[in-house]
N, C-alpha and C positions, 0 to 999 in steps of 0.2 A: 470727436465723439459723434456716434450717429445718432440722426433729429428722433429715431425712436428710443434709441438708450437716454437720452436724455429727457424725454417728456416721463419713461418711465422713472428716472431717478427725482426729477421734478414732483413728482408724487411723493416719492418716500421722504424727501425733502422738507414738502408740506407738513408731511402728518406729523416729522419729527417734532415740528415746532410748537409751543404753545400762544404763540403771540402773533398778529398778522408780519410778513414778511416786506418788504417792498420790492418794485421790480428791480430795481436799481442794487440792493440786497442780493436777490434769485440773479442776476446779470450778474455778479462779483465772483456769486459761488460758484458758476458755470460757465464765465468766461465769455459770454455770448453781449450782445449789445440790447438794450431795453426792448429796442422794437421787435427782438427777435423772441424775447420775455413777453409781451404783449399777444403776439403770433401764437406761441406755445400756452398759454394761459384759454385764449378764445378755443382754442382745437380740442384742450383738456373739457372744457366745458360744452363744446359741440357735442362730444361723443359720451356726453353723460358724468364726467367727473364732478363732483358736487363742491367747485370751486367756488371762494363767494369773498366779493372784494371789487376794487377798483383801482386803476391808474391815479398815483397820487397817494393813496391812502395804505396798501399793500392785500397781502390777498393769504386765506386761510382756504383748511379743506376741511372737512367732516371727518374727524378720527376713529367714526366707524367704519367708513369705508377703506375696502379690501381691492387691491386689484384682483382682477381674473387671473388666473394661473400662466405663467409664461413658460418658454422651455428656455431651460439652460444649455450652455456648452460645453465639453466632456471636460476641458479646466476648470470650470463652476462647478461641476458635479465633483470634483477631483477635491477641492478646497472642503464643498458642503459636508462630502463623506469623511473627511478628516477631523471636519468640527466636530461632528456630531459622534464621531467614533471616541473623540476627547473626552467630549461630555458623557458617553455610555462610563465612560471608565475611570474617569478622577471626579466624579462629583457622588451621589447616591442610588439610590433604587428609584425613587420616586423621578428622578431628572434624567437618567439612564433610559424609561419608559418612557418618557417625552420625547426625546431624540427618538427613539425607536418609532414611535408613532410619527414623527416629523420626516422620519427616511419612506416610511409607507406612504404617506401622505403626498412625498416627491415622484416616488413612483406612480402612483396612480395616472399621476396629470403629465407623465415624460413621453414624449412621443414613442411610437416601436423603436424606430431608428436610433433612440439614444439608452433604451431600457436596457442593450446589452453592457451598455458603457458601464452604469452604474454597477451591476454585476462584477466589474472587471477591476472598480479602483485600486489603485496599489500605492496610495500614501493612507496610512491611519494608525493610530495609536493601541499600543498596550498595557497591561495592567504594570502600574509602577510600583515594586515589589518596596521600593525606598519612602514609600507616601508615609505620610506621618497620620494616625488614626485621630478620630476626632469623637466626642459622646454629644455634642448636641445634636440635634437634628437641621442637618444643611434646608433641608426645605423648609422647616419654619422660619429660619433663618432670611433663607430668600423675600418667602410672604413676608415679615416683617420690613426688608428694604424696599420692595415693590408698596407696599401699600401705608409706608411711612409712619412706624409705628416705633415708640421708643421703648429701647428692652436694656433689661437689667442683668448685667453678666458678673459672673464670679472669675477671678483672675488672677493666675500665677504667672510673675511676671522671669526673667530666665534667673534672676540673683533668687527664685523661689520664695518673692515678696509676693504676698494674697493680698486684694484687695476687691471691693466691690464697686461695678461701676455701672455708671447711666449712661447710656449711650443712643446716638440717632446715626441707626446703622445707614450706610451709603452705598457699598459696593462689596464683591467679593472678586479677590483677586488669587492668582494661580500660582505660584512661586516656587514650582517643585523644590524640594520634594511638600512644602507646606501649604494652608490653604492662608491668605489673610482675609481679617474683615477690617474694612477701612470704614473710618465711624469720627462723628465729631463727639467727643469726649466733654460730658458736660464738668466732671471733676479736673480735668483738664486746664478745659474752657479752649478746648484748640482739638484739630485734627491726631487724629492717633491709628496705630496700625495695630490688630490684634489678632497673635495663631490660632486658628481656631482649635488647637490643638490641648491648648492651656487653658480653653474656656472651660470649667465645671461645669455650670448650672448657666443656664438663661430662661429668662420669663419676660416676657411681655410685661408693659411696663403699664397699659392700659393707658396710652397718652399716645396721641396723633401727634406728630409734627408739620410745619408748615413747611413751605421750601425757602430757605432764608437762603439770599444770594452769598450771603457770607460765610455759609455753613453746608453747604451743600457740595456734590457731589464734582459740579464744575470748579470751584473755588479749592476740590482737594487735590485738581486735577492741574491747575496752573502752581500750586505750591507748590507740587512736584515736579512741574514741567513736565506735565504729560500730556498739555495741550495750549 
């Protein structure tokens, strides 16, 4: 890997985290040896990265900060364009706008040299005529996972048993033709996977949750061996 692809991914790396890292940590994830952790760390911070931390103790960064706009490669433009062409078309209006502004947004900062590329992609998705419809709203949906808030769904389950349940939504997952929402099920008391398809009704449940390392989104993630 080259020493600027990695100082940049060392960045994304940071901000991922919520707890200080250790060099020794950041030297595992990248293959590189401490001293060269140590190297990458002072240069991040020479040229203004708002690194803060120490040898020994581990090192965090500001998760407001934004790097400055990089150019991509006509394969990164190629993947980007595909995501986002996914997301215009299996998710909503509201999240279809987002990509859209997020494809403008690539534009703006793409050097000339590559502006024709983007124009040219030829992997991207279409409207999947087999998608299963849904009546809740995917975006409140979304805000309610992003900002950890427990909601209340109405539920038919495939043997067309109703039930009502409380849930700490976690993820939205793609499973053409279906959408899931993957949720620790408090009537449960365990993880569970729901079509969004069979939800009726949801409401905010007007309850925060915390991030319980037993109930969250990584713990649903190794039960399934998805990581």
């Amino acid at each position: 890997m080259r020493r600027a692809d990695r100082l940049i991914k060392l960045v994304h790396f940071l901000r991922s985290r919520r707890r200080a890292v250790t060099a020794q940590q950041i030297a595992e994830e990248f293959e590189v040896c401490t001293r060269t952790v140590y190297r990458d760390i002072q240069d991040l911070a020479a040229n203004g990265t708002p690194v803060v931390g120490e040898a020994g103790i581990g090192y965090l960064i500001d998760k407001s900060y934004y790097m400055p706009p990089i150019a991509f490669d006509v394969e990164e433009l190629e993947a980007l364009g595909l995501g986002l062409s996914m997301a215009a078309q299996w998710t909503d209006a509201h999240l279809a706008q987002n990509a859209e502004s997020a494809l403008e947004k690539i534009r703006a900062v793409l050097p000339k040299d590559l502006q024709g590329e983007l124009e040219q992609i030829t992997t991207y998705s279409m409207p999947n005529q087999a998608d299963v419809p849904w009546v809740i709203s995917f975006s409140d949906l979304r805000e309610a996972i992003r900002k950890r808030r427990k909601i209340i769904i109405d539920y038919t389950n495939e043997a067309q048993q109703s039930s009502k349940r409380t849930l700490r939504p976690l993820a939205l997952i793609y499973c053409g033709p279906v959408w899931l929402l993957a949720a620790w099920c408090e009537r449960r008391d365990d993880f569970r996977n729901f079509r969004l398809d069979r939800i009726s009704n949801m409401q905010d449940a007007n309850e925060q949750f915390e991030d319980d390392p037993a109930k969250n989104l990584t713990a649903y993630k190794a039960q399934d061996g998805l990581c």
